[in-house]
FIKOLZA-1660 file (N, C-alpha, C; in steps of 0.1 Angstrom, whole numbers, plus 5000, padded with zeros to 4 digits):
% residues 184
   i   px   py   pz ch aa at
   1 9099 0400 3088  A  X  N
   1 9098 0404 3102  A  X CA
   1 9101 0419 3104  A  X  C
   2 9089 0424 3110  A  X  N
   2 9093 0440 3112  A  X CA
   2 9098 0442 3128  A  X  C
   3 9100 0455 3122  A  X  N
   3 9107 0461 3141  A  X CA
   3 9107 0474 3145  A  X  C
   4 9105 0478 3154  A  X  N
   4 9096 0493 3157  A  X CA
   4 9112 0504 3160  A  X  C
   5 9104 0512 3158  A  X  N
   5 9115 0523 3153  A  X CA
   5 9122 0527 3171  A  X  C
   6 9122 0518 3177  A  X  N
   6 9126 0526 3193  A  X CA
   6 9140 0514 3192  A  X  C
   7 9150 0522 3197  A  X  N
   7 9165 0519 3198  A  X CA
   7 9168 0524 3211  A  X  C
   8 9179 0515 3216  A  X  N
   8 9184 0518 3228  A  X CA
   8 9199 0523 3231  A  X  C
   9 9203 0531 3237  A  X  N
   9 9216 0535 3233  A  X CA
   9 9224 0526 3245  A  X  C
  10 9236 0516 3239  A  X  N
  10 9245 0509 3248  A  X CA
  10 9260 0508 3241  A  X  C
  11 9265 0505 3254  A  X  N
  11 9281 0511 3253  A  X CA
  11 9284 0496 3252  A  X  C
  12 9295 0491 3243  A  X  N
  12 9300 0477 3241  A  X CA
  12 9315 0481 3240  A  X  C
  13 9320 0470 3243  A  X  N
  13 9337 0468 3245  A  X CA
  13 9349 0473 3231  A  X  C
  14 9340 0464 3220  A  X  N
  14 9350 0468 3212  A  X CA
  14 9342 0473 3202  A  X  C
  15 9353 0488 3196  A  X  N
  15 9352 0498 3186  A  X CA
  15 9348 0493 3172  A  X  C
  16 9337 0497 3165  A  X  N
  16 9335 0491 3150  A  X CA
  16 9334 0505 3144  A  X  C
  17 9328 0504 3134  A  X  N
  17 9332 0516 3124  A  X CA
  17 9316 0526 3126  A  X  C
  18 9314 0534 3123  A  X  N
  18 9302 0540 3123  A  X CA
  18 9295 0539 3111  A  X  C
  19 9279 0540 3114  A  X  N
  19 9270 0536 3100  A  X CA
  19 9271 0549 3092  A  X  C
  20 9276 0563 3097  A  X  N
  20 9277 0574 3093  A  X CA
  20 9289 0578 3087  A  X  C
  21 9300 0581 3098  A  X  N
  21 9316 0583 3092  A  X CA
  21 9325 0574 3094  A  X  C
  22 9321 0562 3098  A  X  N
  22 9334 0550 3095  A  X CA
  22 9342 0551 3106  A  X  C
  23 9341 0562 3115  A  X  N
  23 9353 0561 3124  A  X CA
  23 9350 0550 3137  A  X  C
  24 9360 0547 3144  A  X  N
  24 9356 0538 3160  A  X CA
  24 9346 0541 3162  A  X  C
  25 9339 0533 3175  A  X  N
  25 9327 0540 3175  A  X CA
  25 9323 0527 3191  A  X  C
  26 9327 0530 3203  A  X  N
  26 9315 0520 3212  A  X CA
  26 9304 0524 3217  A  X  C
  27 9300 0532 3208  A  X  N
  27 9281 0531 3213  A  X CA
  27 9277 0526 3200  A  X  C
  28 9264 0517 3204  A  X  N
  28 9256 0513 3192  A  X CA
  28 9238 0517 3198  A  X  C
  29 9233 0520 3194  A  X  N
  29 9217 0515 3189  A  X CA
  29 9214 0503 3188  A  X  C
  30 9208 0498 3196  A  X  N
  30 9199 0486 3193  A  X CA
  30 9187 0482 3200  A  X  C
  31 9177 0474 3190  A  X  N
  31 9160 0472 3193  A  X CA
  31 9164 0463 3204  A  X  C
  32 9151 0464 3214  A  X  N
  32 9147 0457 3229  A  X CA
  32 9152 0441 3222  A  X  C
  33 9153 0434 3214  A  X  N
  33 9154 0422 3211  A  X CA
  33 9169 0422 3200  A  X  C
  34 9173 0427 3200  A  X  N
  34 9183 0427 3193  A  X CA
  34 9183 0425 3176  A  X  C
  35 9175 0429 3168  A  X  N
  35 9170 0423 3154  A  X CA
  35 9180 0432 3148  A  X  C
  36 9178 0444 3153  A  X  N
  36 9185 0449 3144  A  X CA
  36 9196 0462 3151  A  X  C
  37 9209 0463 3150  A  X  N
  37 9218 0475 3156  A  X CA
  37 9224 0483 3147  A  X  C
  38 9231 0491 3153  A  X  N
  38 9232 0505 3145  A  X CA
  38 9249 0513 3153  A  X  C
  39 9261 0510 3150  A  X  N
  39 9272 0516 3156  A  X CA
  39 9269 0530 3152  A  X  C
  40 9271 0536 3161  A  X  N
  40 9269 0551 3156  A  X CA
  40 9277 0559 3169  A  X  C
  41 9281 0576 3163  A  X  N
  41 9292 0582 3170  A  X CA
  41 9280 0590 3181  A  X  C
  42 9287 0593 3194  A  X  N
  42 9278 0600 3203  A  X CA
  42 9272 0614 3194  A  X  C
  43 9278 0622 3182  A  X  N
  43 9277 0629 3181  A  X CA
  43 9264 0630 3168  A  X  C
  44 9266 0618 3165  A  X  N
  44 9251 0617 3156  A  X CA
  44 9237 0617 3163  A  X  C
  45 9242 0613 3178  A  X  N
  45 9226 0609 3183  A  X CA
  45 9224 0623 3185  A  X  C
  46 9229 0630 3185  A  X  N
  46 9225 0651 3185  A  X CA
  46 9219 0654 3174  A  X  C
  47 9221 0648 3164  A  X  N
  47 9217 0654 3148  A  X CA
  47 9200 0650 3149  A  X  C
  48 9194 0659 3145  A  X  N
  48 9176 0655 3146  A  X CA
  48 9177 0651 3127  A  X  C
  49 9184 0652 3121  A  X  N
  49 9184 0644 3109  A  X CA
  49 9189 0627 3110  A  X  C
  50 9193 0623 3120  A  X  N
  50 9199 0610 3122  A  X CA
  50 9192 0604 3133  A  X  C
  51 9186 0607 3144  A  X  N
  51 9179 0602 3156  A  X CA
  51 9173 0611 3164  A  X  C
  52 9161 0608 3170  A  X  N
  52 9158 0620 3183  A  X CA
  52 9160 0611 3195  A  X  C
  53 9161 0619 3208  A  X  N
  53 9161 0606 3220  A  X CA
  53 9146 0612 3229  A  X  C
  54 9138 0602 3224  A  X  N
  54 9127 0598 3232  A  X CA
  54 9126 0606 3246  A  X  C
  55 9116 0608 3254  A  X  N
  55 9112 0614 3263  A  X CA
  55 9116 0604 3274  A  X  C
  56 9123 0609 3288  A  X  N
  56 9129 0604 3299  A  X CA
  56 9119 0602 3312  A  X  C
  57 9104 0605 3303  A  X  N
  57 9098 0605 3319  A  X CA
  57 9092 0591 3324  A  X  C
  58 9098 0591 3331  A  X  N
  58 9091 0570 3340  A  X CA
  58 9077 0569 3346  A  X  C
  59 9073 0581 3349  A  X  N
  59 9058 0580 3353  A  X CA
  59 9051 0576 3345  A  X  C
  60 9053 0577 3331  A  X  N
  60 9043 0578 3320  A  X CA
  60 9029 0595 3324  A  X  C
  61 9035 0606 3327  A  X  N
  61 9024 0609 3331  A  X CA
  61 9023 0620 3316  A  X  C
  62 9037 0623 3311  A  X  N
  62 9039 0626 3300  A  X CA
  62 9031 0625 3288  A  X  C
  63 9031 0611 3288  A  X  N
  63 9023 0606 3274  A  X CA
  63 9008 0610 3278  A  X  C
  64 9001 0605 3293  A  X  N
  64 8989 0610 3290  A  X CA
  64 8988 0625 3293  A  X  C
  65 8997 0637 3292  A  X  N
  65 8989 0647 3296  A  X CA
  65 8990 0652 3277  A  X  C
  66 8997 0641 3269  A  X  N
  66 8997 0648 3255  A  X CA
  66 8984 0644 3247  A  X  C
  67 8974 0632 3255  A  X  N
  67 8965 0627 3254  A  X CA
  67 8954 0638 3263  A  X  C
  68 8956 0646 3267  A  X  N
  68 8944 0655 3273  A  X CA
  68 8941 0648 3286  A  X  C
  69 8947 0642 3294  A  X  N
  69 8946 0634 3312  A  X CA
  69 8949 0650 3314  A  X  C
  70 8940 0649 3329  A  X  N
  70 8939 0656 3339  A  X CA
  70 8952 0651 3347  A  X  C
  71 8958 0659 3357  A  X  N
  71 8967 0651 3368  A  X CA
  71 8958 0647 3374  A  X  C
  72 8944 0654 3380  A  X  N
  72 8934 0646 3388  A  X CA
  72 8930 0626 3388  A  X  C
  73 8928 0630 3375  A  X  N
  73 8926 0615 3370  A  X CA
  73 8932 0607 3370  A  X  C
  74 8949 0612 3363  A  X  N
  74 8956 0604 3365  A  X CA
  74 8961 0603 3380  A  X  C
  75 8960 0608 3391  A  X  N
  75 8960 0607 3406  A  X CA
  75 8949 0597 3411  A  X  C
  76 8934 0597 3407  A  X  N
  76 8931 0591 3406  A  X CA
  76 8928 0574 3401  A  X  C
  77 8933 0569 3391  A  X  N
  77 8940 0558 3384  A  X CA
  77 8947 0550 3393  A  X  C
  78 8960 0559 3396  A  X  N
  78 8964 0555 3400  A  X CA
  78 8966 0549 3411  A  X  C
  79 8955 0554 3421  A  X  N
  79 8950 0550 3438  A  X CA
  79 8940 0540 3433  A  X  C
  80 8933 0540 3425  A  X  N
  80 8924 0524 3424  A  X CA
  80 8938 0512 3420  A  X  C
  81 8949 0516 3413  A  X  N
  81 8955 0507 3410  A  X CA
  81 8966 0502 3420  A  X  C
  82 8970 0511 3428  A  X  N
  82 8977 0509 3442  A  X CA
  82 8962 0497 3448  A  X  C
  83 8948 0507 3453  A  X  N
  83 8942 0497 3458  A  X CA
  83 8945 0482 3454  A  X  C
  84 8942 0479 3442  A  X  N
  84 8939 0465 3436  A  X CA
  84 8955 0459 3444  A  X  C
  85 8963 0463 3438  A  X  N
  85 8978 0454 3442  A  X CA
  85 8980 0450 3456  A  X  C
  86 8968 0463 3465  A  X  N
  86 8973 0456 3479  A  X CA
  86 8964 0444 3483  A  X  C
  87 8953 0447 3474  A  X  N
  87 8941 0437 3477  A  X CA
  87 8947 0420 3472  A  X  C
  88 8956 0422 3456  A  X  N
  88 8961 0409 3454  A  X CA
  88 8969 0407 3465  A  X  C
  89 8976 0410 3469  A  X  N
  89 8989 0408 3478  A  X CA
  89 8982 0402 3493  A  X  C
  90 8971 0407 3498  A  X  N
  90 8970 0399 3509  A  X CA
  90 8959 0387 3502  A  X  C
  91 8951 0387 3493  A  X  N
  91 8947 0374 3491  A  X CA
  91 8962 0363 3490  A  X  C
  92 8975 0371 3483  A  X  N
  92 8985 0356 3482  A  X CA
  92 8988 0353 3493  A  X  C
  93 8986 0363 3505  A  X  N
  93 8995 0358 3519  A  X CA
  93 8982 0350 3522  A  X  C
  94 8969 0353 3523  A  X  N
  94 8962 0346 3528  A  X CA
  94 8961 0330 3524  A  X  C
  95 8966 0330 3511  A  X  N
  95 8973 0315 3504  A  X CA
  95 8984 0310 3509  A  X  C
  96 8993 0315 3508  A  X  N
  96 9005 0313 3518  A  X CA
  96 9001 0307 3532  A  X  C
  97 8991 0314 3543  A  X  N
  97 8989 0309 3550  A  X CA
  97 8983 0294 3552  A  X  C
  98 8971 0294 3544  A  X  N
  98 8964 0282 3544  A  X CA
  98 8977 0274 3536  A  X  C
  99 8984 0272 3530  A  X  N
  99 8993 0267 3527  A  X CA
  99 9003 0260 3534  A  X  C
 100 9004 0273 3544  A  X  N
 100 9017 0269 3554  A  X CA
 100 9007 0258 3563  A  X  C
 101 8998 0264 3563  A  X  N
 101 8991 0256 3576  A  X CA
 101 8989 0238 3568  A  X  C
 102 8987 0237 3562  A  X  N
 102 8992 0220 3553  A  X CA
 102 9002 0219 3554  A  X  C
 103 9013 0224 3553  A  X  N
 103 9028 0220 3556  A  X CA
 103 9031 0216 3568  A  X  C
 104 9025 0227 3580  A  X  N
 104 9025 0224 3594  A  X CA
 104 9021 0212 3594  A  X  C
 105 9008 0206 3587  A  X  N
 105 9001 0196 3591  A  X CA
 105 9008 0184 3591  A  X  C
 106 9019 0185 3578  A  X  N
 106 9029 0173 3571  A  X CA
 106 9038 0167 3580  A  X  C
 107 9043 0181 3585  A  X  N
 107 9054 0184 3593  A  X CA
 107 9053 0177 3608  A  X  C
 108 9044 0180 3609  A  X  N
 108 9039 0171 3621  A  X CA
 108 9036 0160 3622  A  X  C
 109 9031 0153 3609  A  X  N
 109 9033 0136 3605  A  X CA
 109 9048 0130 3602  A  X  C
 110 9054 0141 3600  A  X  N
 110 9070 0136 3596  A  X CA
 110 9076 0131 3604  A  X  C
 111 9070 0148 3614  A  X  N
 111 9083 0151 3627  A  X CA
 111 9081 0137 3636  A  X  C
 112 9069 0130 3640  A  X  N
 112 9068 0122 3647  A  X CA
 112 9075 0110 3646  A  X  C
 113 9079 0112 3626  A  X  N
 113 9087 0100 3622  A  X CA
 113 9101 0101 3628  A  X  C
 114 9102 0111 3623  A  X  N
 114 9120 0112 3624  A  X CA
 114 9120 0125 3621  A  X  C
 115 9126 0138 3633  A  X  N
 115 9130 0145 3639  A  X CA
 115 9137 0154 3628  A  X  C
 116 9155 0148 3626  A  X  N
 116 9156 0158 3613  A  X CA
 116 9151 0159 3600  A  X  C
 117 9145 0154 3593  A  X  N
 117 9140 0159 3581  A  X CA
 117 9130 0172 3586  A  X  C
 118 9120 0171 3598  A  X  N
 118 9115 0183 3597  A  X CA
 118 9123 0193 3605  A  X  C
 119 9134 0195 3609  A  X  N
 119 9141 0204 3607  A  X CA
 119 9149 0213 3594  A  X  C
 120 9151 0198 3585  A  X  N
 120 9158 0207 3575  A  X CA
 120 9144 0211 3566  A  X  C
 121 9132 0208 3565  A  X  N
 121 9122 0214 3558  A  X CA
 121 9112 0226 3566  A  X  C
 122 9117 0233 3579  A  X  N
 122 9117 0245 3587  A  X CA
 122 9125 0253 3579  A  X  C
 123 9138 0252 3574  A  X  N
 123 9147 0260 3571  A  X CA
 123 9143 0263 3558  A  X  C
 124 9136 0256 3549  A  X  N
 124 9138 0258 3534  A  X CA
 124 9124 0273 3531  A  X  C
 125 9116 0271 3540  A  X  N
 125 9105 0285 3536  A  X CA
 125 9111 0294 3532  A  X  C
 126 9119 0299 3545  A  X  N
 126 9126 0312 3549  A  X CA
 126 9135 0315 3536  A  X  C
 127 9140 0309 3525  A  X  N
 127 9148 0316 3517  A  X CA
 127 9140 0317 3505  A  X  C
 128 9129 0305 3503  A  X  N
 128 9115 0307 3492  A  X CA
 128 9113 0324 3493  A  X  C
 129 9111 0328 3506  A  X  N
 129 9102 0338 3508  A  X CA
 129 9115 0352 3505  A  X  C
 130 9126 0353 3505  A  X  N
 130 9137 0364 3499  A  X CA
 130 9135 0360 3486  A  X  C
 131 9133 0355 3478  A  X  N
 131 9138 0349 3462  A  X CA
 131 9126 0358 3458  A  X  C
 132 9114 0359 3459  A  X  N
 132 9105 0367 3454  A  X CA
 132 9109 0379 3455  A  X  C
 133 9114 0383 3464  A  X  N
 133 9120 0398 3467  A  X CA
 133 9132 0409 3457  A  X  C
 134 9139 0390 3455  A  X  N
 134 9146 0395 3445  A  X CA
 134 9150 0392 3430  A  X  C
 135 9134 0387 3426  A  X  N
 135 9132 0386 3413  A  X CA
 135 9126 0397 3407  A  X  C
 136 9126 0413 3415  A  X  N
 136 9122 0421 3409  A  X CA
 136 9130 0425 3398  A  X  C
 137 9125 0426 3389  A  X  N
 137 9134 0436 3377  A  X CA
 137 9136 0451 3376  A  X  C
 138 9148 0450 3372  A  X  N
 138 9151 0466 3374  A  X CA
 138 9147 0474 3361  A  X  C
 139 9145 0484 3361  A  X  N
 139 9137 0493 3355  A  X CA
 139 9154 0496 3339  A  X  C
 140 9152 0496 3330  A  X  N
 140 9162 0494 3322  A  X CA
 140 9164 0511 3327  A  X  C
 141 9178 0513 3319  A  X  N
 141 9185 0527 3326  A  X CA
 141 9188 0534 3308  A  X  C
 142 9187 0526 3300  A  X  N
 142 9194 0528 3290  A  X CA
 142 9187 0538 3280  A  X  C
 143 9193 0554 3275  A  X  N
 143 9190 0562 3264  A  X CA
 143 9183 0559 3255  A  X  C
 144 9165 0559 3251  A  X  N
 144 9159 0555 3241  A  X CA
 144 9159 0566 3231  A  X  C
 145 9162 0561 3216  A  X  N
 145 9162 0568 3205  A  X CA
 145 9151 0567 3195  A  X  C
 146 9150 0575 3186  A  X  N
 146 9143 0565 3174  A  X CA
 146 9147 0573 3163  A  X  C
 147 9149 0566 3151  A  X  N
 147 9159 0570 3140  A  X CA
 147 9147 0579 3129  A  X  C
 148 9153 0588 3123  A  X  N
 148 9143 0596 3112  A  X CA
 148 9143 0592 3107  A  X  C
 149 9128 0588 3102  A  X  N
 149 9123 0579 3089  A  X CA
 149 9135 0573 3079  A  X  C
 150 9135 0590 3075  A  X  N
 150 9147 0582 3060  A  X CA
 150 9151 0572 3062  A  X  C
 151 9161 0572 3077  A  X  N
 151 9172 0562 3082  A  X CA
 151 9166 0551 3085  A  X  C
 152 9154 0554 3094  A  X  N
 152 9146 0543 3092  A  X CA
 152 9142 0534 3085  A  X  C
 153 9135 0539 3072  A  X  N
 153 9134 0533 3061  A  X CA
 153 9146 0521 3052  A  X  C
 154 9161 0531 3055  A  X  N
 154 9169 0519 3051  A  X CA
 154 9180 0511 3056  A  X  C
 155 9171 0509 3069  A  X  N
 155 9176 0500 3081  A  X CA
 155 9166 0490 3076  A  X  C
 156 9153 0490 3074  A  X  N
 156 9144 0477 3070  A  X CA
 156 9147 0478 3061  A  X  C
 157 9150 0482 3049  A  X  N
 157 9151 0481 3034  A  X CA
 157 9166 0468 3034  A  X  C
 158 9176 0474 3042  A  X  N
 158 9182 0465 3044  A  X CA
 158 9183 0452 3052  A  X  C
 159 9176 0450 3061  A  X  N
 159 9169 0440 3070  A  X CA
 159 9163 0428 3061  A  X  C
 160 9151 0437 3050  A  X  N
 160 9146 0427 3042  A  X CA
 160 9152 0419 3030  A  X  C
 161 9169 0431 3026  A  X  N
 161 9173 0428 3016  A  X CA
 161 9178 0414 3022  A  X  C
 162 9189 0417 3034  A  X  N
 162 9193 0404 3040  A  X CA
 162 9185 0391 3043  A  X  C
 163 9172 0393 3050  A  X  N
 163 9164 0383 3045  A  X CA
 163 9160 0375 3035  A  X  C
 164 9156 0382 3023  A  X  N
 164 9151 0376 3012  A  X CA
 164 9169 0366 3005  A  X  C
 165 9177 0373 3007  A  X  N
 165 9195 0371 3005  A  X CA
 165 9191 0352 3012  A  X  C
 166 9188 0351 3025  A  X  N
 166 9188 0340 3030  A  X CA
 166 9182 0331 3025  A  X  C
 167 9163 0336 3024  A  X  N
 167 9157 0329 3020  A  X CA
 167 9160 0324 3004  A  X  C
 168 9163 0328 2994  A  X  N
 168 9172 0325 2982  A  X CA
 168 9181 0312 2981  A  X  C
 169 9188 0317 2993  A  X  N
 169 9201 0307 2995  A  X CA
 169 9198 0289 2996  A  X  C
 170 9185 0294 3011  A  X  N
 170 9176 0283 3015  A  X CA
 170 9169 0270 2999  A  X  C
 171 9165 0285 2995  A  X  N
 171 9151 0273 2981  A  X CA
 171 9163 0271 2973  A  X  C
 172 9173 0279 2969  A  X  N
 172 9185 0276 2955  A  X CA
 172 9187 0259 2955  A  X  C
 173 9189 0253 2962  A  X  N
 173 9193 0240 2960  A  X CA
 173 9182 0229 2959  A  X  C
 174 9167 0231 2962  A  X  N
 174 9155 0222 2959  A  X CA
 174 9153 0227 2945  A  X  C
 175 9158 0236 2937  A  X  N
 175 9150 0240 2921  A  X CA
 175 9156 0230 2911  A  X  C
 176 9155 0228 2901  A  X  N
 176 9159 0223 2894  A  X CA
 176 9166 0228 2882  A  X  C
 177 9176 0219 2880  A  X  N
 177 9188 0227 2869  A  X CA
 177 9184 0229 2860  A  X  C
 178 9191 0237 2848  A  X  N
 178 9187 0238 2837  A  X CA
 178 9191 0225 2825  A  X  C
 179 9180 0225 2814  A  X  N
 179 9188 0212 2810  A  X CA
 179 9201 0216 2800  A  X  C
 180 9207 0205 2801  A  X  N
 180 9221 0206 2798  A  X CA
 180 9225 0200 2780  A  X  C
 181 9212 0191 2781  A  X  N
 181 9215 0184 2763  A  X CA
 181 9212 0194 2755  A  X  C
 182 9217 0185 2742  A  X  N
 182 9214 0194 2730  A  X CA
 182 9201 0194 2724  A  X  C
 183 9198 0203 2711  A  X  N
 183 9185 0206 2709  A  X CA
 183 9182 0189 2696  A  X  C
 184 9180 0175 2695  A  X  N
 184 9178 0170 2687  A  X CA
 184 9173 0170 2675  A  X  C
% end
């Protein structure tokens, strides 16, 4: 299993040794999934022989002006893509509506039953409709790095050593022993 050279710089509670000079260390490097981390001193992530830290721009406008984008275009892009999202958004309310309006319809076979139950199913929309609001995800905050090759190189060298170390461990006990009689 491989893993892309982009690390994240995060601060953890307790001090381990550095992958460089051994000393304390609570910042680590580590991939969006955790496969693989890296304790390292704030002062190595300066070294352009040990890590660079990735570009900070959130727009992405960065990457495409290194790709030859116009700002025009990318201005443009970007207003067809605003369009589309407002266009999804009232098709969902227009769902919503026709929606609500079947629940109205329910509601009103209930209510004729018995009174509070469609009171307490008046109340239940109103917090459906905050919960979307706040299942947004927040934009990660955290320093991205990526390690120079070398280093890179024997972070998977070691990755795979530890793997194959497993898989070994795994088959060792289905093989079959060596035989143990004598030669007749």
């Amino acid at each position: 299993m491989s893993f892309t050279n982009l690390y994240y710089k995060r601060a953890v509670g307790t001090p381990k040794a550095c992958y460089v000079c051994h000393k304390p260390t609570t910042t680590v490097l580590a991939t969006i999934n955790t496969v693989d981390f890296i304790y390292t001193c704030d002062g190595h992530l300066t070294d352009p022989g040990f890590a660079s830290q990735v570009g900070e721009s959130t727009d992405g406008t960065s990457g495409a002006r290194k790709l030859g984008v116009s700002p025009e275009e990318i201005a443009k892009v970007k207003e067809e893509w605003e369009e589309r999202q407002r266009k999804k958004k009232e098709k969902e309310k227009e769902k919503e509506k026709t929606e609500d309006k079947d629940k109205g319809k329910e509601k009103e076979d209930t209510g004729k039953e018995d009174d509070k139950p469609g009171k307490s199913k008046s109340t239940s929309p109103s917090p459906s409709a905050a919960a979307p609001a706040a299942s947004t995800p927040a934009a990660p905050t955290h320093q991205r790095y990526t390690l120079h090759r070398n280093i890179f190189a024997l972070r998977q060298t070691e990755h795979r050593r530890r793997r194959q170390t497993a898989q070994v461990k795994e088959l060792a006990p289905r093989l079959p022993g060596a035989p143990r009689g004598g030669v007749a």
